[in-house]
Steps between C-alpha positions, in 0.01 A plus 500: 500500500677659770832397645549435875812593654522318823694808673127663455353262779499609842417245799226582732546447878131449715679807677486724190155394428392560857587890491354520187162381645533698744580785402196432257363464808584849630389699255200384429424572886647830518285641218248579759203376291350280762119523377548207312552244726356161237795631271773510785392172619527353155842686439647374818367116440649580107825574703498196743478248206794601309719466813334143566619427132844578549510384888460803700290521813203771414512611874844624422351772275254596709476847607279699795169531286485167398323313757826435749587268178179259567449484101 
């Protein structure tokens, strides 16, 4: 079994997790793919319920592309 060391722990802050997502976000929208709009919907949706898990507004990682954050 392995051995934890608690020094290997980091905290998360909803702020940290919020860029992530977004910049998630970001570069899925940048790739320029946008003939598959079923699979962006579902991505973005994917997106919006990890930040309601951890108690982040999904507007707030809403970009221009994504339905002026109505999702």
């Amino acid at each position: 079994m392995m051995s934890r060391d608690v020094s290997e722990f980091k905290p998360w802050f909803k702020a940290d997790i919020q860029r992530i997502l977004l910049g998630i976000n970001a570069a899925s929208l940048s790739s320029g793919n946008h003939q598959h709009d079923g699979y962006r919907t579902g991505f973005v949706a994917a997106l919006c319920s990890v930040a309601l898990v951890v108690g982040i507004e999904p507007k707030s990682l809403m970009l221009p592309g994504d339905d002026d954050g109505q999702r």
